[in-house]
MDAnalysis code that builds the backbone (N, CA, C; Angstrom):
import MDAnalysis as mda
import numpy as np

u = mda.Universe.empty(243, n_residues=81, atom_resindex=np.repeat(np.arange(81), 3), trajectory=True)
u.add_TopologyAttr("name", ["N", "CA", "C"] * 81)
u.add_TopologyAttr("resid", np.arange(1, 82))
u.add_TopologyAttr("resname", ["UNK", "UNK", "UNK", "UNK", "UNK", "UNK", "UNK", "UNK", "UNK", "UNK", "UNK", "UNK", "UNK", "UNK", "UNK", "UNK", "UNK", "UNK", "UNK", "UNK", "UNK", "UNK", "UNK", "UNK", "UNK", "UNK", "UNK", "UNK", "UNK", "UNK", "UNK", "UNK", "UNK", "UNK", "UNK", "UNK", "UNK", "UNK", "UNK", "UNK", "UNK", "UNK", "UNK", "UNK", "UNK", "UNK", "UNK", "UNK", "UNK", "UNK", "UNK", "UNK", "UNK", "UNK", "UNK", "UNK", "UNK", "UNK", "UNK", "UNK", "UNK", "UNK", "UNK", "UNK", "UNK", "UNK", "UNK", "UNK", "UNK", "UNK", "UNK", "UNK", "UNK", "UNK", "UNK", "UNK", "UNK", "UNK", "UNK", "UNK", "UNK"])
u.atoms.positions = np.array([
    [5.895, -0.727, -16.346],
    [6.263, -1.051, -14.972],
    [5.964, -2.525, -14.714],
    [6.651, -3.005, -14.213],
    [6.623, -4.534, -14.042],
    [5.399, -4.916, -12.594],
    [5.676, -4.066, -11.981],
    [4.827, -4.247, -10.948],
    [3.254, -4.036, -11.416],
    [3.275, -3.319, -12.074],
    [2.025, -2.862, -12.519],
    [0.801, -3.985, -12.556],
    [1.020, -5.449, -13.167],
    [-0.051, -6.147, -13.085],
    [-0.377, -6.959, -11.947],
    [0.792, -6.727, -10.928],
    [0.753, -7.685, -9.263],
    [-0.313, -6.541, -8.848],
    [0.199, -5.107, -8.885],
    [-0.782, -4.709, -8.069],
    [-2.111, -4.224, -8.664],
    [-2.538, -4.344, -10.064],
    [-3.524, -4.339, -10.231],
    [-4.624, -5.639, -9.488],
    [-3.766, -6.773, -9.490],
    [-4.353, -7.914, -8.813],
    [-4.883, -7.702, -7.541],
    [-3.438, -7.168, -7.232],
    [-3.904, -6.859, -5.535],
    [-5.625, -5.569, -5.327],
    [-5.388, -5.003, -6.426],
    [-6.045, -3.711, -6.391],
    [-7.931, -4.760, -6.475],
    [-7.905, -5.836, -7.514],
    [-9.091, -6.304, -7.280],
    [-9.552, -7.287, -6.069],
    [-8.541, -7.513, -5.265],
    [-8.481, -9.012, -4.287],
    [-8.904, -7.708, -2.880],
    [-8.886, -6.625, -2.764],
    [-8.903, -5.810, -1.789],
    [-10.257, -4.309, -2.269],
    [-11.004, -5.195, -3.154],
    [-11.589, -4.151, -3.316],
    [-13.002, -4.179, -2.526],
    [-13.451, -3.174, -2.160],
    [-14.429, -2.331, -0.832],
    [-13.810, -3.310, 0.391],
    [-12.438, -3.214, 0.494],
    [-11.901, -3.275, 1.544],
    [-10.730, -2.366, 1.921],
    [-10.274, -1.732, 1.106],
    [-9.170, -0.838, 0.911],
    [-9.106, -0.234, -0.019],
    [-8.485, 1.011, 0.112],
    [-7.982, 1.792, -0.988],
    [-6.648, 1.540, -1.496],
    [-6.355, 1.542, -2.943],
    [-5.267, 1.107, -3.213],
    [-4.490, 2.682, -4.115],
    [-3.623, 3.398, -3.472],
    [-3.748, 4.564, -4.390],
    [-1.952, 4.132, -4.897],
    [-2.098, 4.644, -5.951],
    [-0.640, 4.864, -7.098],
    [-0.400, 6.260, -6.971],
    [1.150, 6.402, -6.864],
    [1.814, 7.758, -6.999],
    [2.820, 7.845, -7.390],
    [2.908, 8.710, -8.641],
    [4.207, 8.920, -9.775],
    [5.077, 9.680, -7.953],
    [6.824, 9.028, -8.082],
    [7.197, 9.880, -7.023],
    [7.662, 11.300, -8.101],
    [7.437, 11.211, -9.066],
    [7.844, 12.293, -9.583],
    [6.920, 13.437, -9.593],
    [5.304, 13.675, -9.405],
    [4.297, 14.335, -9.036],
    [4.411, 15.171, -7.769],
    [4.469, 16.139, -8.050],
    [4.330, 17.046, -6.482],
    [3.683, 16.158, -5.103],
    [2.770, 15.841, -5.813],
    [1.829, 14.676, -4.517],
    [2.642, 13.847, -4.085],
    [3.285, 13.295, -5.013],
    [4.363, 11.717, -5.304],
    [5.415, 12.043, -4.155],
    [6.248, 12.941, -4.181],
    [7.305, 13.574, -3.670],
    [7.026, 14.019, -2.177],
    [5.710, 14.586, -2.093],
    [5.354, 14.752, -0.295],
    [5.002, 13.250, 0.345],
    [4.494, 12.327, -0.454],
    [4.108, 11.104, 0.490],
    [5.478, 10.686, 0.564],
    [6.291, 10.377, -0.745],
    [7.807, 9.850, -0.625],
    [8.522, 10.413, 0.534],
    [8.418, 11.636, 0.848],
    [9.307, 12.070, 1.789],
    [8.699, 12.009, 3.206],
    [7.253, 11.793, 3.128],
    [6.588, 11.796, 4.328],
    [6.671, 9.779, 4.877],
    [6.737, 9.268, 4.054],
    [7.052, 7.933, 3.972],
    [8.459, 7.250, 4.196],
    [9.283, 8.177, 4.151],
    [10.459, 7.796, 4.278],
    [11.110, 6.671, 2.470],
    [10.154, 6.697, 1.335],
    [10.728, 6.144, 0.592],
    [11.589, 6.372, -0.162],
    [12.971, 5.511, -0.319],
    [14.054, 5.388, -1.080],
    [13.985, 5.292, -2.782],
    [13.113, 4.347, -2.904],
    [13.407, 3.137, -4.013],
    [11.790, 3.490, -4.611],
    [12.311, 2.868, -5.906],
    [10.607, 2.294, -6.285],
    [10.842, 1.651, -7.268],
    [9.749, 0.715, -7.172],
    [8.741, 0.552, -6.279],
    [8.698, 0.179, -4.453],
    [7.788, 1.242, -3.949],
    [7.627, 0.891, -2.732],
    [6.277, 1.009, -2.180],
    [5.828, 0.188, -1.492],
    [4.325, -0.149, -1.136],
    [4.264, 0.347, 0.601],
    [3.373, 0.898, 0.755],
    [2.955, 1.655, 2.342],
    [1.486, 0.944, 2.799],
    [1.306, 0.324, 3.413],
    [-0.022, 0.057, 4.068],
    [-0.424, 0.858, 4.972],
    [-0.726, 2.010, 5.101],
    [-1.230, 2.795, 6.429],
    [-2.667, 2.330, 6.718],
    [-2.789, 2.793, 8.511],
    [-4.338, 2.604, 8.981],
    [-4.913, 4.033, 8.672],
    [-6.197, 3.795, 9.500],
    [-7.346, 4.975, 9.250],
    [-6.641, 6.213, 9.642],
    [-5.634, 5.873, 10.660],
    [-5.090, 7.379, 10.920],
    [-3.490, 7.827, 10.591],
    [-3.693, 7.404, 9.663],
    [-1.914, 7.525, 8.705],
    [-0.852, 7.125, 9.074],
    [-1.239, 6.085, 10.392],
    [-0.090, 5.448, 10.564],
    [0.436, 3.963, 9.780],
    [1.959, 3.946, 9.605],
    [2.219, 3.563, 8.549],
    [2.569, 1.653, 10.048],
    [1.610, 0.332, 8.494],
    [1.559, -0.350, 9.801],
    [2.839, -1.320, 9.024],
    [3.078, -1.253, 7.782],
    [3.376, -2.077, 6.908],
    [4.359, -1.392, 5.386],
    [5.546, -1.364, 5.422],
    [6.235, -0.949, 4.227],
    [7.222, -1.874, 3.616],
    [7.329, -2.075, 2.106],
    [8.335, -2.799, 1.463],
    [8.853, -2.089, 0.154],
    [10.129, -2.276, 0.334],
    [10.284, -1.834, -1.215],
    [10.534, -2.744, -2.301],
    [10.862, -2.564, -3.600],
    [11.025, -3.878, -4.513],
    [9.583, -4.084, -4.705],
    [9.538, -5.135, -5.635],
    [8.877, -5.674, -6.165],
    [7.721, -6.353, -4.630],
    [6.597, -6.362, -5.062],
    [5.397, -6.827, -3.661],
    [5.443, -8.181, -3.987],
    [5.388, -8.122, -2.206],
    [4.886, -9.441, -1.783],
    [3.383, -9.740, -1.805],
    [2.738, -9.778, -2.811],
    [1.310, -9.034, -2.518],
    [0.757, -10.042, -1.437],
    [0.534, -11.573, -1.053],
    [0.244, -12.293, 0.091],
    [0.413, -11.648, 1.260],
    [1.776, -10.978, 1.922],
    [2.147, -10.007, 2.649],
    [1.003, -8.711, 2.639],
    [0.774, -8.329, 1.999],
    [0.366, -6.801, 1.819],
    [-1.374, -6.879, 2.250],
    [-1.347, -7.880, 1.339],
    [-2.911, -8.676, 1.386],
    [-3.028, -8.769, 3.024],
    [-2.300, -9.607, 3.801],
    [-2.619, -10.400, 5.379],
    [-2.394, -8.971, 5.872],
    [-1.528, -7.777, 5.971],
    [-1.640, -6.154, 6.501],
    [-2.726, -5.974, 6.896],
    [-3.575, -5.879, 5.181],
    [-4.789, -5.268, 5.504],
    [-5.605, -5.650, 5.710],
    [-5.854, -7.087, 5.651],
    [-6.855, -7.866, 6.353],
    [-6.620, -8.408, 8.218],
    [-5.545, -7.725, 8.306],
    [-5.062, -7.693, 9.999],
    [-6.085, -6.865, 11.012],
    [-6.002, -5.770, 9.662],
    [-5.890, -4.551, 10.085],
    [-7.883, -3.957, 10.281],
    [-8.427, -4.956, 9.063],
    [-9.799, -5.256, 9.114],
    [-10.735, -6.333, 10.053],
    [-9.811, -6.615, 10.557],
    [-10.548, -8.505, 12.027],
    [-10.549, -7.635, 12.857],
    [-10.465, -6.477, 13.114],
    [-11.231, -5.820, 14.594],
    [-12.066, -5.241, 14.801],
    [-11.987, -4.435, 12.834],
    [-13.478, -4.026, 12.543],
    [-14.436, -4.768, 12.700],
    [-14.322, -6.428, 11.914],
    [-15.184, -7.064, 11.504],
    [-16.095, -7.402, 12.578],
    [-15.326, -7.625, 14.127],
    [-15.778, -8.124, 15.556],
    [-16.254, -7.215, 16.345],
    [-16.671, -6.146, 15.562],
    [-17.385, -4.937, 16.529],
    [-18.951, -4.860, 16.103],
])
């Protein structure tokens, strides 16, 4: 998979700040988030918050800078409490 070493990157630039999970869409699991996600294509990347709402989606190849500023958006309100 070509994507495979962007988002391993991403996977260390976000770590004990996020979870970064992988899903074959071909896996029973794969196939309920795909359809619960609305995804077409893959690769496709979902940023959800704490309560599964989806804040951030792309398909294709990541923008990981993009994906990165999501979840660090999504962490500056935590940080100020």
């Amino acid at each position: 998979m070509l994507a495979k070493p962007v988002v391993d990157g991403m996977e260390e630039k976000l770590v004990d700040k996020a979870e970064v999970i992988r899903l074959d869409v071909l896996s029973r699991v794969g196939r309920q988030a795909a359809a619960r996600y609305g995804v077409r294509g893959v690769p496709t990347f979902v940023v959800v918050d704490g309560s599964g709402q989806v804040v951030y989606q792309q398909a294709g190849f990541p923008s990981t800078q993009r994906i990165i500023e999501q979840v660090t958006s999504m962490l500056m309100p935590l940080q100020l409490e």
